[in-house]
N, C-alpha and C positions, 0 to 999 in steps of 0.2 A: 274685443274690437274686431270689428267683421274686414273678413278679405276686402271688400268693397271699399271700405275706407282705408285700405292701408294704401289700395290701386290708387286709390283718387288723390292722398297728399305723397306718393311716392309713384310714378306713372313709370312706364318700363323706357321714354327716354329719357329720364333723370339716372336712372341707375346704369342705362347702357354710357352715359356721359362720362360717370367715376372713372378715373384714373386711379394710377398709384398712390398718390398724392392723399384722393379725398378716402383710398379705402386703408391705409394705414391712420387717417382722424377717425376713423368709424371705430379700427382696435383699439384706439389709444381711449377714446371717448367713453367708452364700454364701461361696466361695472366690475368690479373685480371677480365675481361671480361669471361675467361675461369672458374677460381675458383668463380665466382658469380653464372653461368651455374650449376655447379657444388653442391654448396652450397643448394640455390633451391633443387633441384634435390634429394639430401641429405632429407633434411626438407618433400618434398610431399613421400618421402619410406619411413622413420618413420614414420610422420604420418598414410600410407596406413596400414604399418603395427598394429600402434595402434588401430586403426578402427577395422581391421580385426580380432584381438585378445582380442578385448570388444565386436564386436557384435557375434564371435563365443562362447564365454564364454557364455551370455548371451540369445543366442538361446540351448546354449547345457542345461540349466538350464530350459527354456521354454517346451524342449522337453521332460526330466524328469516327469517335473508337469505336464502336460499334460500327459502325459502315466496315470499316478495315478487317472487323474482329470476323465478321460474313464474309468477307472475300478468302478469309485463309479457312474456314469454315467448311467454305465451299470445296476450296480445294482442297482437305481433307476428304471430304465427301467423296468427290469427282475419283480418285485414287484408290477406292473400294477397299484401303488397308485402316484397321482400327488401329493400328501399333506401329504402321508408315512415318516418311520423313515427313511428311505432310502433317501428321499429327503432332509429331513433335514438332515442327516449326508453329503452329498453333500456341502447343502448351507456352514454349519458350517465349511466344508471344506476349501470351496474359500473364508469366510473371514479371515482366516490365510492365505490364500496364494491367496492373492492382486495382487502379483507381476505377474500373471499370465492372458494373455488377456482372457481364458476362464472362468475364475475364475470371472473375471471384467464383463462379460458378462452373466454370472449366476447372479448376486446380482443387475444388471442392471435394469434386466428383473423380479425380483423374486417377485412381487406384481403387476402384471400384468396378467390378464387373458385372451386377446382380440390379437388371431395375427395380426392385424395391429399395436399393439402397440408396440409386441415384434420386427418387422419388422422394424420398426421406431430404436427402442434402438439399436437393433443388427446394424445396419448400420453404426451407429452413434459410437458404441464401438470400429467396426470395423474401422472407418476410425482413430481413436484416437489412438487404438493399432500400426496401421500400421504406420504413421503417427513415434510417438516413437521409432518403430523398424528403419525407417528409417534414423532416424536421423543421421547424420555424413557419411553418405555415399553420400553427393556432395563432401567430400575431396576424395575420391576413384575415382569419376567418373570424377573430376578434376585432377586426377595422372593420370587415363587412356589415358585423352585426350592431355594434355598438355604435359607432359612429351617426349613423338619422338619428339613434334616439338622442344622443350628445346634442345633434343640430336641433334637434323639436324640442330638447331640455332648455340650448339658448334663446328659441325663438317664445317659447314659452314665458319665460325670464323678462324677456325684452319687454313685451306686452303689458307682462303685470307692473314691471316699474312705470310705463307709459300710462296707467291706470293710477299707479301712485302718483306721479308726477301732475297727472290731472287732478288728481284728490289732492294735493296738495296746496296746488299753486289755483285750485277752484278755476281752472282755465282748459281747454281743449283746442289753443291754437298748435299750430305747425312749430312753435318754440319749443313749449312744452313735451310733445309727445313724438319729437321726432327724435331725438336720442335712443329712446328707448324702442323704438320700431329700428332703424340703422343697425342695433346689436343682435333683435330680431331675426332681422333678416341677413348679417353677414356672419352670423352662429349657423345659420342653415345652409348657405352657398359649401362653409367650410365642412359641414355634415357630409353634405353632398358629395363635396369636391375629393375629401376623403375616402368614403363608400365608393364611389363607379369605380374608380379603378383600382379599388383593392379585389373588387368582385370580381372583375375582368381578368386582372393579376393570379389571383388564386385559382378560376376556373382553368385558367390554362395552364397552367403548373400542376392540377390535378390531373389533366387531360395526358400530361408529359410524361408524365408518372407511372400513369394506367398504361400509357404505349410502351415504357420501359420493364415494365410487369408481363407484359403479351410477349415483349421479347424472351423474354426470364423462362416462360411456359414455352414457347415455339423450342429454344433450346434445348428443353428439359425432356423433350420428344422427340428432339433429335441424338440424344443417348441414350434416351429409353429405345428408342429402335435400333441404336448401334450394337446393341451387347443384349438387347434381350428375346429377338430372333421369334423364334415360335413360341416361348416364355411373356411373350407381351400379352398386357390385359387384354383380354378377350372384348371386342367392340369399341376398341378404341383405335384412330387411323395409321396406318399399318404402314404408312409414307414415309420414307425416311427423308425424307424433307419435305414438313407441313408449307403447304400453300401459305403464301404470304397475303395480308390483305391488300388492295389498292391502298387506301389510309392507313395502310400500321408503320406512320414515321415520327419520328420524334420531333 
């Protein structure tokens, strides 16, 4: 059935007209093929949506402790002592605040004087941190991907029943074949409706993640330069406190 006919017995002020009402007879109406489409569909937006609002929670919590975790950072720094009260108030720091990958990464490192070794732990924190951050976001990047096809599987369905329905009833009025065009098209809204913001969802939470990893590295520089003195890799920046980006915020 061509776009053209679907536009001309379903025009866009008919469908902007539906209410709640008429789009709950459109699920009900559906084939059971339809409402299974459907259901699915259902299931992967909730869930994207749970994702989305545990791992924003819990990066906006990250970004918090971290602000803090830079301020006493700092003033470790600013005190020119690596074994100062300053460092200790630091350490003592990040052991109340665990929850935090820099935090995990100070107490990692914190009886280590040899940047190779720090280099080692840092890596290793880092991949652990990121690793936990990532977790549950194959359910997001499995809403981004599966989801249109989901909706072109209903909208696909829809059609061919509207071609049975025709074949059947030997008819091609608006009785006939508008059932199965209505499943058609509200199997794809939910495709849709699903997909954008699991996409949006997930790109910024990767985004979050990457900025939480840049922190993880700036760190890991800032103890490589603490303890490794004229023992630091040759060609590597020699700043004991790497420049911060404009954008490196969580």
């Amino acid at each position: 059935m061509s776009a053209t006919f679907i536009t001309a017995i379903l025009p866009g002020s008919f469908l902007a007209a539906l209410g709640p009402g008429e789009l709950v007879d459109m699920v009900t109406g559906s084939t059971f093929f339809g409402k299974f489409i459907l259901l699915v569909l259902l299931f992967l937006s909730v869930m994207s949506w749970a994702v989305f609002v545990e791992k924003a929670r819990a990066l906006a919590r990250i970004r918090a402790g971290h602000q803090e975790f830079w301020i006493k950072c700092e003033n470790w720094l600013d005190s020119g002592s690596s074994t100062g009260p300053e460092r200790a108030e630091m350490v003592s720091w990040c052991r109340d605040n665990t929850e935090f990958p820099l935090s995990n990464l100070i107490l990692e490192t914190e009886t280590m004087t040899q940047w190779p070794a720090i280099r080692r732990a840092s890596e290793r924190v880092s991949y652990l941190e990121t690793e936990n951050l990532e977790r549950y976001l194959i359910l997001l990047s499995t809403a981004v991907t599966i989801s249109p096809f989901l909706g072109l599987l209903g909208t696909v369905w829809g059609i061919m029943s509207s071609f049975w329905g025709m074949a059947s009833m030997q008819s091609a009025n608006l009785t006939v074949v508008a059932p199965g065009i209505a499943e058609a098209l509200i199997t794809t809204i939910a495709g849709l409706a699903t997909a954008i913001p699991a996409v949006i969802f997930y790109n910024m939470i990767v985004r979050k993640i990457d900025l939480v990893g840049n922190e993880l590295d700036r760190l890991r520089t800032v103890l490589e330069e603490a303890v490794g003195g004229e023992a630091a890799p040759v060609g590597r920046d020699q700043s004991l406190r790497p420049e911060v980006h404009d954008r490196e915020t969580i």
